[in-house]
N, C-alpha and C positions, 0 to 999 in steps of 0.2 A: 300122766304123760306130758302134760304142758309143762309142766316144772321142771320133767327130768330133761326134757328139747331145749329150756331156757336155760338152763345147767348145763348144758352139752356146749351149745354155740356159745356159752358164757366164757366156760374154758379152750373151746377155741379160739375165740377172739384173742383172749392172752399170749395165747402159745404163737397167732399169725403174729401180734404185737412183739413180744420176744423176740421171733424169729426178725421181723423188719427191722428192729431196733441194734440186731447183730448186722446186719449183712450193711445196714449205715454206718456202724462203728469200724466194719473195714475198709469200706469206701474211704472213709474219712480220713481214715490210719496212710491207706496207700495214695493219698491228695497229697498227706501229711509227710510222708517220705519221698514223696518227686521231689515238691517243694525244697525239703532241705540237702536233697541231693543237687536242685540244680543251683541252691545259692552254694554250694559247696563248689561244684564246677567254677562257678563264676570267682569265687575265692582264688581256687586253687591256679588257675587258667589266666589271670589276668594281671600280663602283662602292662606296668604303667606307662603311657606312655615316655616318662622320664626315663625310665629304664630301658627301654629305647633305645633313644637318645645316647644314653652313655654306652650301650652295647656297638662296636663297632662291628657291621657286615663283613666279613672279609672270608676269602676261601682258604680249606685247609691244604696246609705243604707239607710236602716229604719233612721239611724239618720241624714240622711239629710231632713230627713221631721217633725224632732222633732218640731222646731220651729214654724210650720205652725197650723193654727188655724182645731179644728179637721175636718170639714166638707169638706176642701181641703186636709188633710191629706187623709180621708175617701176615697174620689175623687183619689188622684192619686197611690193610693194603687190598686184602680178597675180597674184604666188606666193600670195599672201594671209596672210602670214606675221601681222601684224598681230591680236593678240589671239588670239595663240597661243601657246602657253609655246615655251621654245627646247627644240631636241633635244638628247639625251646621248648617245643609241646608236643607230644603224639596223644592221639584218641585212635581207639578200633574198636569193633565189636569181636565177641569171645565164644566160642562153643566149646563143648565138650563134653566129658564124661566125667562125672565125678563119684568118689566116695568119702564118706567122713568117719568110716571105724575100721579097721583092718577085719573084724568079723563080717564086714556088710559086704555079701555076697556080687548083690544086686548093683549094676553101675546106675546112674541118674543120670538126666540130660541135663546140661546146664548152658543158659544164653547168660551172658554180662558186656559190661560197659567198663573200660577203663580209659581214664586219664589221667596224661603224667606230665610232670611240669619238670623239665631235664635240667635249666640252668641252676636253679635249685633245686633238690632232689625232694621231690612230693606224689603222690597220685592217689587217685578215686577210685574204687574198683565197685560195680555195685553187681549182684547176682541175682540171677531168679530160679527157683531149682523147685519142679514140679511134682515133691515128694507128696505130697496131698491131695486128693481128687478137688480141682474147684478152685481150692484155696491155696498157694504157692508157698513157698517159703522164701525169703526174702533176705539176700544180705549185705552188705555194704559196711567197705575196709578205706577208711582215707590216714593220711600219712600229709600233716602238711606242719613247715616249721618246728618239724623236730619233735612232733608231739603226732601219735596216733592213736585211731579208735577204731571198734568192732564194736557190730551189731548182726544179729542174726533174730530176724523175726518169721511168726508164722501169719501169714497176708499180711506183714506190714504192721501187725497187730499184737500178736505175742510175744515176747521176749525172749527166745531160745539164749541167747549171748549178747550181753553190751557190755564190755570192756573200757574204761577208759584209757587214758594216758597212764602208764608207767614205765619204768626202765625197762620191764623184759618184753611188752608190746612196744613201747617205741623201737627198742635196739630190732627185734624181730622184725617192725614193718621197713626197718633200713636196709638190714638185709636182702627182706625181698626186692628193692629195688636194686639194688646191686645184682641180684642173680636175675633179675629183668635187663636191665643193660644191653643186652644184644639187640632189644627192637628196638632201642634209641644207642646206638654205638659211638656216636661222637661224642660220649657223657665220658668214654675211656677217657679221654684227653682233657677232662673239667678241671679243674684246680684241686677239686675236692677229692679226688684218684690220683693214688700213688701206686705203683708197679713194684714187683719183686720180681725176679729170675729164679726161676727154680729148676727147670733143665730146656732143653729142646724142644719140648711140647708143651710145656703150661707153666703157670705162672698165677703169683698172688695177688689179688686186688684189695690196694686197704681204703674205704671212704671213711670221710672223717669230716661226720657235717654236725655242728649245733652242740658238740662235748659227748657226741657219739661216735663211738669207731666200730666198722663191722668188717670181717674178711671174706673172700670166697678165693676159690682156688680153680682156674681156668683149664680147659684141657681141650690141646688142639690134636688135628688130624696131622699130618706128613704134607699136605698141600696149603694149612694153612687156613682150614675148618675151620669153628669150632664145632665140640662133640659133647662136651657136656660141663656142667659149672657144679660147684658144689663145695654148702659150708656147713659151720655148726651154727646150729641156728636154735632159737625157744620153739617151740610148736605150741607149747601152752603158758599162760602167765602169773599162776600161782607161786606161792613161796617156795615151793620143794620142785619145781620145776627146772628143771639142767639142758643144758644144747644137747643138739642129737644129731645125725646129719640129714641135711638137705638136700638134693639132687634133682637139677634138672638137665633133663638128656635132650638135645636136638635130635629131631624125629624128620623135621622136611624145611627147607627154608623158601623162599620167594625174592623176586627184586621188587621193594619200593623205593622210587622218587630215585634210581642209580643207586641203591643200597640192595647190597646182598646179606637177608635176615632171616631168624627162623623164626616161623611163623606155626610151627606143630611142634610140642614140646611133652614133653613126660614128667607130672612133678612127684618125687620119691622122697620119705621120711625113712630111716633106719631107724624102727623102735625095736629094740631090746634082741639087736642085732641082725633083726630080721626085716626085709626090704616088704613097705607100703606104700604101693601106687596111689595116689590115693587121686589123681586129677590126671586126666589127658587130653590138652589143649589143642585150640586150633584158633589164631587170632585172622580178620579179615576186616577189610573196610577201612584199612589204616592209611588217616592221613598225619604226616608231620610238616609242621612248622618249622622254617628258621630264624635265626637270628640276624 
């Protein structure tokens, strides 16, 4: 009996030891992704002051929208962008519903963090999606210089997806900053947005930052909306991976800072011709920066 009790608590000690030595390795993991998310912020977000400097303050005029085809002039007249300086940086926080398979019945809750860096086109997106009892899954999308990455961990810990830089993730995370757009709307007007007219209600957006070009296609309301953006875009970045489309539909917008934005969005993939909801946003907490 004594041998088989020092045998018992032997193999427990192990098993408590195992147990300690996991639940440190996530602690550790998740120290280890604040940390590189907030030198990432601080990358991404930080304005030199030289750049400053050459950035000159001034508010936007009617005549800087002269050029633009009317339905986005239409557009950022009801944004009321107009005698408003342009943004540099926006941060909010994120909720919503998500899903990540078209079989997945079940929505998730999801809370995130994004920042975006609008004079150059960059941002951080991180997520926490509480698909595991205890242990979260974790994920985190940044786009800076023309070069992006994806990661998807379990606590910070496992590796569901890390992606690095290539053509179809970078051109893809450019995209999505172009069908983001709307929450920083003075980005219409960047150097790096060129306009197309396509009829009375919408219209093409081409950016072309770093030897990347991406388009989406604009669709406005009768007053002057917008109602929903939508391009061809990668969803995945393997070899035999091809565009498909993207959509996002305004769902509710809000005023910040004198800015009329949407702030509740619907985002939709066409696979194989059939429409996947697959996230239903709602951004708050949003503050922007000018220049």
């Amino acid at each position: 009996m004594g041998l088989k009790h020092l045998l018992t608590n032997y193999w427990w000690d192990i098993l408590i030891g195992i147990l300690l030595l996991i639940i440190l390795a996530f602690i550790i993991a998740n120290l280890q992704m604040r940390w590189k998310i907030s030198r990432e912020v601080e990358l991404l977000m930080n304005v030199s002051e030289q750049k400053k400097e050459e950035k000159e303050s001034s508010l936007i005029i009617e005549k800087d929208l002269e050029i633009l085809p009317n339905p986005v002039k239409k557009w950022l007249k009801c944004v009321g962008i107009v005698g408003q300086e342009k943004i540099s940086t926006v941060t909010f926080s994120q909720r919503g519903k998500m899903r990540l398979d078209p079989k997945q019945e079940k929505w998730v809750e999801a809370k995130a963090k994004q920042y975006v860096r609008v004079d150059e086109p960059g941002y951080l997106w991180h997520v926490d999606l509480p698909m595991i009892p205890v242990v979260h899954i974790k994920g985190r999308d940044l786009f800076y210089e023309g070069k992006a990455s994806m990661e998807i961990r379990i606590g910070s810990l496992i590796p569901l997806v890390n992606v690095g830089s290539n053509e179809k993730v970078n051109e893809s995370s450019l995209h999505r900053f172009l069908l983001e757009l709307p929450w920083y709307p003075t980005a219409a007007i960047e150097n790096y947005i060129t306009w197309e007219a396509l009829n009375k209600q919408s219209a093409k957006a081409i950016l072309s930052y770093r030897g990347i070009s991406v388009e989406a296609i604009f669709y406005f309301k009768e007053d002057g909306e917008l109602s929903r953006i939508e391009s061809l875009r990668y969803k995945e970045s393997n070899k035999e991976a091809e565009r498909i489309p993207c959509i996002g539909e305004v769902k509710g917008q809000i005023i910040v800072d004198g800015l009329k934005i949407p702030h509740r969005i619907d985002v939709t993939w066409i696979i194989d011709g059939k429409a996947f909801t697959w996230y239903k946003l709602e951004n708050f907490d949003i503050n922007m920066e000018r220049k």
